[in-house]
C-alpha positions in Angstrom: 25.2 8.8 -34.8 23.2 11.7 -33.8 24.8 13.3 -30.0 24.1 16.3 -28.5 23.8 18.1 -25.2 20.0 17.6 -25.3 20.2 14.1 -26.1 23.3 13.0 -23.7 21.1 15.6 -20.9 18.0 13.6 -21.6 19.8 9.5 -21.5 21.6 10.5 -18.3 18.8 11.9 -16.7 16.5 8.6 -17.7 19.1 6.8 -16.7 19.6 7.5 -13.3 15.6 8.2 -13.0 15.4 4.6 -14.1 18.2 2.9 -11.7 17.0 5.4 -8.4 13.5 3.8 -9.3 14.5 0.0 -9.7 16.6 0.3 -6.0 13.1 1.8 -4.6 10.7 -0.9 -6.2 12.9 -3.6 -4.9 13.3 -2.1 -1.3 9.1 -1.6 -1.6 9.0 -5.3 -2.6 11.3 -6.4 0.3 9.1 -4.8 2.8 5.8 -5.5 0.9 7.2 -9.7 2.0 8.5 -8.4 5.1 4.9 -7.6 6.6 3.0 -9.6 4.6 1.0 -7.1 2.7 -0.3 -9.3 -0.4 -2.0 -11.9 2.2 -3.2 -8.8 4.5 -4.9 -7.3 1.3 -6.1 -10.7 -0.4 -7.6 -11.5 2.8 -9.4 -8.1 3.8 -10.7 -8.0 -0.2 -12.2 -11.3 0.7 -13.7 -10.8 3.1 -15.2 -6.8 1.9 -16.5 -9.5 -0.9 -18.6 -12.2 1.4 -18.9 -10.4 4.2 -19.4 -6.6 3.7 -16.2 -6.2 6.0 -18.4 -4.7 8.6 -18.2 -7.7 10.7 -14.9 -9.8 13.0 -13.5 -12.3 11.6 -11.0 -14.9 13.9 -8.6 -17.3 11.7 -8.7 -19.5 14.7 -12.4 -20.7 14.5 -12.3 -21.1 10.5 -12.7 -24.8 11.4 -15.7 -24.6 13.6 -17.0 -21.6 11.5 -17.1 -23.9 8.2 -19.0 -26.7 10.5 -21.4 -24.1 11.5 -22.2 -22.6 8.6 -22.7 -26.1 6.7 -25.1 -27.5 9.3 -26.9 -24.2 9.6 -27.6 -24.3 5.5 -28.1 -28.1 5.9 -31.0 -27.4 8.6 -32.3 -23.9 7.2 -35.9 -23.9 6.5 -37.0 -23.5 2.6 -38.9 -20.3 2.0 -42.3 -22.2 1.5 -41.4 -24.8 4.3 -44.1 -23.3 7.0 -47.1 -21.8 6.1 -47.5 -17.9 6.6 -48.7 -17.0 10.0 -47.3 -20.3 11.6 -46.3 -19.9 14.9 -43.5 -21.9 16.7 -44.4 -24.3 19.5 -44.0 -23.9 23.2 -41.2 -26.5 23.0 -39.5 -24.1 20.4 -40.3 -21.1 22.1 -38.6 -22.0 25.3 -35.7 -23.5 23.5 -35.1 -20.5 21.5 -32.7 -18.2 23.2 -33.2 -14.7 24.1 -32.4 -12.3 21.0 -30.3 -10.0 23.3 -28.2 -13.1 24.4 -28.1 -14.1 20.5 -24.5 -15.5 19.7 -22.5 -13.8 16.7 -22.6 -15.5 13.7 -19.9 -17.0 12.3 -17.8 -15.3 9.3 -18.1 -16.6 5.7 -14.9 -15.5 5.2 -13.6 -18.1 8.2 -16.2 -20.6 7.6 -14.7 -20.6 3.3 -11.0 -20.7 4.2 -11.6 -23.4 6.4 -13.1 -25.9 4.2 -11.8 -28.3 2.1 -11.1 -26.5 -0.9 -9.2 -23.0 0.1 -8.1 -24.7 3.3 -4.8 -25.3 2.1 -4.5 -23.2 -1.0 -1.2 -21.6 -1.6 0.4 -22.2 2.3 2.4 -24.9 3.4 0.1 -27.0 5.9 -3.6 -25.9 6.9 -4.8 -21.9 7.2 -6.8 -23.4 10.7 -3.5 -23.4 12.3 -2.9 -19.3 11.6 -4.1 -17.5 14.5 -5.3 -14.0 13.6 -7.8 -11.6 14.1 -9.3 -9.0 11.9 -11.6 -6.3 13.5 -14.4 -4.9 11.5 -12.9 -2.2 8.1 -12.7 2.0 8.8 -12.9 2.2 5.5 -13.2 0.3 1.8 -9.8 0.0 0.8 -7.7 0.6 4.1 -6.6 -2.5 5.8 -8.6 -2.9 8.9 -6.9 -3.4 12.1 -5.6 -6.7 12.6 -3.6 -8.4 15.3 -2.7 -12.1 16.6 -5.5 -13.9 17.9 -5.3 -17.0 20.3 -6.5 -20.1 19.1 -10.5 -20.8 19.5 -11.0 -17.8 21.0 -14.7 -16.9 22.0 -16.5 -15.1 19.3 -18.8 -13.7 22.2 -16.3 -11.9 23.9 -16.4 -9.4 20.9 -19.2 -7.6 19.5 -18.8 -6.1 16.1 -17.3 -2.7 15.8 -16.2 -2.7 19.2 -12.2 -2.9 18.3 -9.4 -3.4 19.8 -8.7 -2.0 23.2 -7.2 1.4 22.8 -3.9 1.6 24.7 -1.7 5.1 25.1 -0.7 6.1 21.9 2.8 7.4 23.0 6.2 6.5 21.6 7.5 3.9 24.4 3.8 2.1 24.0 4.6 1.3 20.6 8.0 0.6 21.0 6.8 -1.9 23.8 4.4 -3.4 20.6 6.8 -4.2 18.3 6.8 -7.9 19.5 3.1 -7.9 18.4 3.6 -6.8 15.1 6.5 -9.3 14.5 3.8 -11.5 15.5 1.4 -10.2 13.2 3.5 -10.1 10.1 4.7 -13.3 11.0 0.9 -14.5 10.4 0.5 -12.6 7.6 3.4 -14.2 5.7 1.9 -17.4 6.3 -1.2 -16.4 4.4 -1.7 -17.1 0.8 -0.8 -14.1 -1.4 -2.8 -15.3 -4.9 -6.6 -17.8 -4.8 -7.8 -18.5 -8.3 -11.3 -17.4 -9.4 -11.9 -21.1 -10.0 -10.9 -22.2 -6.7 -12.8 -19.5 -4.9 -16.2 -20.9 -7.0 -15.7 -24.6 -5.9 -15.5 -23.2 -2.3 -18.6 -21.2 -2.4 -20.6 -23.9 -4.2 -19.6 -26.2 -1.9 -20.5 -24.2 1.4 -23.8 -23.0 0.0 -25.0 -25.9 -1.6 -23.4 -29.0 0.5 -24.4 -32.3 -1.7 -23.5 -35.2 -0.3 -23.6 -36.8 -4.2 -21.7 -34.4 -5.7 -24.2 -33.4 -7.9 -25.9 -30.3 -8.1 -28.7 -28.6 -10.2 -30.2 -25.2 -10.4 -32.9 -25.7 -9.1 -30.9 -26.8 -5.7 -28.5 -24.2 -6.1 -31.3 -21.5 -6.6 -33.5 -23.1 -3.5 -30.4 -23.6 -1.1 -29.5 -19.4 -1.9 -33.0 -18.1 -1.4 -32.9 -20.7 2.1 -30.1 -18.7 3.2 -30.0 -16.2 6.2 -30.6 -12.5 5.4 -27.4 -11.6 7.7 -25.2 -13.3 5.3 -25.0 -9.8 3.6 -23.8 -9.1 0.9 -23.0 -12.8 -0.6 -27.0 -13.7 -0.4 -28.2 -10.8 -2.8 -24.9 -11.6 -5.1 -25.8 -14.7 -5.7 -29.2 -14.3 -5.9 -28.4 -12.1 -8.9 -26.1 -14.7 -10.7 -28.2 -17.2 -10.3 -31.3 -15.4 -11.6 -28.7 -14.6 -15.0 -27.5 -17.9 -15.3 -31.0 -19.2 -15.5 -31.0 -23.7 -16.1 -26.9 -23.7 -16.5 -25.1 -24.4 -14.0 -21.8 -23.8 -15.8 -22.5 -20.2 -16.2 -23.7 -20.3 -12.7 -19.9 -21.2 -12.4 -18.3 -18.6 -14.9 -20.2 -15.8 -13.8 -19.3 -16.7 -9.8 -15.5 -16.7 -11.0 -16.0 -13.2 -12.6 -17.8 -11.5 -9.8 -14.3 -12.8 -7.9 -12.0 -11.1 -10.3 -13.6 -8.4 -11.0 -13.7 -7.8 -7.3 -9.9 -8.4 -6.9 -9.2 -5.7 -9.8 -10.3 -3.5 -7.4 -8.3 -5.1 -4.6 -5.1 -4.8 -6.4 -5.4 -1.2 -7.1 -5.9 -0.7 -3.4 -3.0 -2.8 -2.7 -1.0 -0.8 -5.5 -2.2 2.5 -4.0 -0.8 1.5 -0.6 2.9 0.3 -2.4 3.1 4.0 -4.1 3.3 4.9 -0.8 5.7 2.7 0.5 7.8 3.3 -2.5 7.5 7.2 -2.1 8.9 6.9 1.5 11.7 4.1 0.8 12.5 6.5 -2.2 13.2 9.6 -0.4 15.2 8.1 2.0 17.4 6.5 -0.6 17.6 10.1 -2.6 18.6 11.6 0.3 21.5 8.5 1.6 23.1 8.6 -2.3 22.3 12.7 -2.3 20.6 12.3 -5.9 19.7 15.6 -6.9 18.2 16.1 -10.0 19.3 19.5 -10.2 22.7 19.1 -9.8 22.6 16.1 -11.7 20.9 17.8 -15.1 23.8 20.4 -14.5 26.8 19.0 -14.5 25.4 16.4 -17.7 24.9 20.0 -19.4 27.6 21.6 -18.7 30.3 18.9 -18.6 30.7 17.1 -21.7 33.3 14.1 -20.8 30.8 13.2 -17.8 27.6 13.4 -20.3 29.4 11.2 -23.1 30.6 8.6 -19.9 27.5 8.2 -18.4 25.5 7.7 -21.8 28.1 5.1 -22.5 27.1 3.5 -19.2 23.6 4.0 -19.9 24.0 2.1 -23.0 24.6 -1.0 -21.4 22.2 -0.6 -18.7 19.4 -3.2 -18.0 16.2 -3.1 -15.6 16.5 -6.1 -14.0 14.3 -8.1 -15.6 14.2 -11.4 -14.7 16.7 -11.4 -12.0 16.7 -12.0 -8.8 16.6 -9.7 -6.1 20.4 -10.2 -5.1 21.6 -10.4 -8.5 19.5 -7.1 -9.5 20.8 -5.0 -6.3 24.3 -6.3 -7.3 24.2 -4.7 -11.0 22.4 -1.6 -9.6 24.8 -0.8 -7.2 27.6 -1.1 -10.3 25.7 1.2 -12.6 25.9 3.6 -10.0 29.2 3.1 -9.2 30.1 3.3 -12.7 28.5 6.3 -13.2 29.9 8.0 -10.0 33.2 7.4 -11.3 32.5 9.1 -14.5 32.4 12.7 -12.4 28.5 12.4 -12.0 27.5 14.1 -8.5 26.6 11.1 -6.9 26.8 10.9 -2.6 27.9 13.5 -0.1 31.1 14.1 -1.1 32.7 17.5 -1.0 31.7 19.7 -3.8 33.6 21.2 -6.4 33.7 24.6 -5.3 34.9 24.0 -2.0 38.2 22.4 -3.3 39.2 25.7 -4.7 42.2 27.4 -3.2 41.7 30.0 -0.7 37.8 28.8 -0.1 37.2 28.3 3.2 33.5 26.2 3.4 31.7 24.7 6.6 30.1 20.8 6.5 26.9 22.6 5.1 29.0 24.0 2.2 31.1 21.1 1.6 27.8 19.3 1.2 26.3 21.4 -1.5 23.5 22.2 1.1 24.8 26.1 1.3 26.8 27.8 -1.4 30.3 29.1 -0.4 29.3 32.3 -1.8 26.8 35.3 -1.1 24.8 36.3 1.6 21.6 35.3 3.1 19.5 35.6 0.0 21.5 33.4 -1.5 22.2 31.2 0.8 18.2 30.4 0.9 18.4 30.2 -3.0 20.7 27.3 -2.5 18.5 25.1 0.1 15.4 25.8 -2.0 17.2 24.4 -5.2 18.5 21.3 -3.3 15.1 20.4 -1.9 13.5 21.4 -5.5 16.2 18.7 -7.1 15.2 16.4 -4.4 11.3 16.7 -4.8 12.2 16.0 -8.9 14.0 12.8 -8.4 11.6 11.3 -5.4 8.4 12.4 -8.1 10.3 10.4 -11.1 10.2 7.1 -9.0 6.3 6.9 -9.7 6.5 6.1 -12.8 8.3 3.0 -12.3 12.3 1.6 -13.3 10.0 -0.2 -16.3 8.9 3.0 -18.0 12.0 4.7 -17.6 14.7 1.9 -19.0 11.8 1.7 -21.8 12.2 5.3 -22.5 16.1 4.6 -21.9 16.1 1.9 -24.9 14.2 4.6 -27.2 16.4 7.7 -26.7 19.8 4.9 -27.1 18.3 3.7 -30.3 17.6 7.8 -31.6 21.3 8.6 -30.2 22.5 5.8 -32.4 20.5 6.0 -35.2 20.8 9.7 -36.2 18.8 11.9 -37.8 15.7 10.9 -40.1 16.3 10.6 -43.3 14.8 13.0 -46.0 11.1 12.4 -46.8 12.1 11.7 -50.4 14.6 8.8 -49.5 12.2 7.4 -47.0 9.6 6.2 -49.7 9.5 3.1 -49.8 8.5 3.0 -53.5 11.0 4.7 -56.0 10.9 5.0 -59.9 14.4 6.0 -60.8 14.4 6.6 -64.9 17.8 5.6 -66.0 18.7 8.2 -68.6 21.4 6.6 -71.9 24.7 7.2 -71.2 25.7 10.9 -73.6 28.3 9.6 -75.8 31.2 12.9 -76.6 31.1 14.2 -80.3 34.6 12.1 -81.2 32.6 8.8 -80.1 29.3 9.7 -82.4 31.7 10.4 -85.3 33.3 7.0 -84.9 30.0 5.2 -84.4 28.6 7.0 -87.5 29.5 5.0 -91.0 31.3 6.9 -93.5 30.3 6.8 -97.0 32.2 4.8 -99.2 35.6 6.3 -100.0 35.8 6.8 -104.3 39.0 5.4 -105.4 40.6 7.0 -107.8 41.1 5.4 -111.0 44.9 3.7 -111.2 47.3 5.8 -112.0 48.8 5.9 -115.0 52.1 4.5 -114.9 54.7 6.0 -117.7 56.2 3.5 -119.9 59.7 2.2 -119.3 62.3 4.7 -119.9 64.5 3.2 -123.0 67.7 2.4 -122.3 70.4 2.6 -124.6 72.0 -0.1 -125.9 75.5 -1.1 -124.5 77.8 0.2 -126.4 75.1 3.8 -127.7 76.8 6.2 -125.8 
């Protein structure tokens, strides 16, 4: 097990990195529901698609928008329907209104949300029973302004661009508008977070080219585009171009339609993303700044104090990101980890610092805090703020990353703490030859192994003869 100050400075850093960013994603994701931001942006990214955003569009008349829209396609004239130089009869000319009393013409957005296909896609009930009203875009991927609109309100009592009425900008007017934006986010939670590229095709096909047999051809598909209305800018020039690349198929008429769509909503979900960074920047620094997590302080006492730095990596061990929870269950474990690493001796809340339980110390709320230091002058004093607003600037930063990076880079540093150092380059090939040398047998066992020649016996010995013995009675 490889351990360190480095390493135990580095886990308890990620660590808390990691849990600050998971609390701040989930409070971004809590308000991101609260307001309704997914349906705002699906719906304005829409609508920049079909309609160029440069135009109103009022949820209310969806209904009569789709209506319109059909029965003007239905009745549009075909490009080679009169001959050039025709003029219109007196009949026509007298029943043709003014062009300064011309009445606005309805949105494509509305008119494709109200037909039968995205009418009720992804909401509980029909979207012709929302109520809201989006004014014409500042600027590509900005929200434009939106507010509650009542149902089938006039389209000609707005022109486009004209915007909602400006009111006093002051702080008691917009305290006196909060009921309108409960209002507003109310109808903006109703709205459909997610339509499918496929779905989206159907719904165009079917506006553009209404057949009443269901069947359709190029060549009806190519003649009911071209028959269209130059204001419907920018879906007429769209689909003039995928239909001149599809050429006789109609299916890659299809494929080609649902690929314009998601191509167009990559872009919308990196506006969308853009605008959370922000929410989670904000929610983040308020939640540094509530638990006091300074990064500063933090990286110092892991350094410096090695029971805290082995604790906290032992928490940070058993740390997860969340994954697959849900939001309750996730802000439940968070708040342990934290706990649990409080406990340890990590400088976590607003408690009073160490230096300020000394005896004979004498420290003010600002000392006590950490926000002054009980010691020096002025110069020092100012030291002391800039380093707590440097350690806060640190920890707000390491929340764009995301909780997924960090507990990712978490996992990596707990496997290298566990692991230890890498092996030799020699022991990590994975191919060895090892030569296995004969044991070296001592001079004693060669001897013994060796044969000896065979030994030359001596002829038998001679034996002498029996010595005579006297017979009894020879003295």
């Amino acid at each position: 097990m490889l351990s360190s100050p480095i390493i135990d400075l580095a886990i308890g850093l990620t660590f808390v990195f990691g849990v600050t960013a998971a609390i701040a994603s989930l409070v971004t994701e809590l308000i991101a529901r609260l307001i309704g931001l997914r349906g705002a942006y699906l719906l304005s990214g829409l609508r920049e698609l079909v309609d160029g955003g440069g135009t109103e569009t009022n949820l209310a008349n969806m209904a009569d928008d789709y209506d319109t829209m059909q029965n003007l396609i239905r009745n549009s004239p075909k490009p080679d329907a009169k001959p050039t130089g025709a003029r219109p009869s007196e009949a026509e000319s007298a029943a043709a209104p003014p062009s300064d009393t011309e009445p606005p013409h309805p949105s494509v957005t509305s008119a494709l949300l109200g037909g039968p296909i995205l009418g009720n896609q992804g909401v509980a009930g029909q979207l012709d029973s929302r109520s809201l009203e989006l004014y014409p875009s500042r600027e590509k991927g900005r929200l434009p302004k939106m507010q509650p609109a009542p149902k089938a309100k006039a389209q000609s009592g707005q022109q486009a661009g004209a915007g909602p009425d400006k009111k006093a900008q002051g702080l008691w007017s917009k305290v006196k508008s909060l009921p309108s934006y409960i209002g507003l986010w109310r109808q903006l939670r109703s709205l459909p977070s997610y339509i499918s590229a496929r779905s989206f095709g159907e719904a165009v096909i079917d506006l553009v080219v209404p057949d009443a047999n269901g069947h359709t051809t190029m060549d009806e598909i190519q003649a009911q585009v071209d028959a269209l209305p130059d204001w419907m800018s920018p879906l007429k020039p769209s689909l003039q171009g995928l239909v001149k690349a599809a050429g006789d198929d109609v299916s890659r008429f299809r494929t080609s339609l649902e690929k314009w769509y998601d191509d167009h909503m990559d872009r919308v979900s990196g506006w969308y993303k853009r605008h959370v960074a922000v929410i989670t920047l904000v929610a983040g620094a308020i939640i540094v700044v509530l638990l006091n997590l300074n990064a500063l302080s933090i990286g110092r006492t892991l350094y410096t104090e090695n029971a805290v730095s082995t604790a906290v990596s032992t928490v940070a061990a058993k740390a997860t990101s969340c994954a697959g929870e849900n939001q309750q269950d996730c802000l439940a474990n968070l708040e342990g980890q934290l706990s649990a690493v409080a406990a340890a001796g990590l400088p976590v809340g607003w408690g009073t610092v160490r230096a300020c339980t000394q005896k004979g110390v004498v420290c003010g709320w600002w000392q006590r805090r950490g926000i002054l230091s009980p010691y020096g002058g002025d110069g020092s004093q100012a030291a002391q703020v800039l380093l707590v607003l440097l350690g806060f600037l640190i920890m707000i930063f390491a929340l764009l990353p995301g909780a997924q990076f960090w507990f990712g880079l978490l996992t990596k540093l707990n496997a290298l703490r566990a692991t230890g150092p890498a092996p030799s380059p020699a022991a990590s090939n994975p191919v060895s030859l090892t030569v296995v040398s004969p044991p070296v047998a001592s001079p004693a066992a060669v001897q013994a192994a060796v044969p000896s020649p065979p030994e030359q016996t001596s002829p038998p010995e001679q034996t002498s003869p029996p010595e005579q013995t006297s017979p009894p009675g020879q003295g």
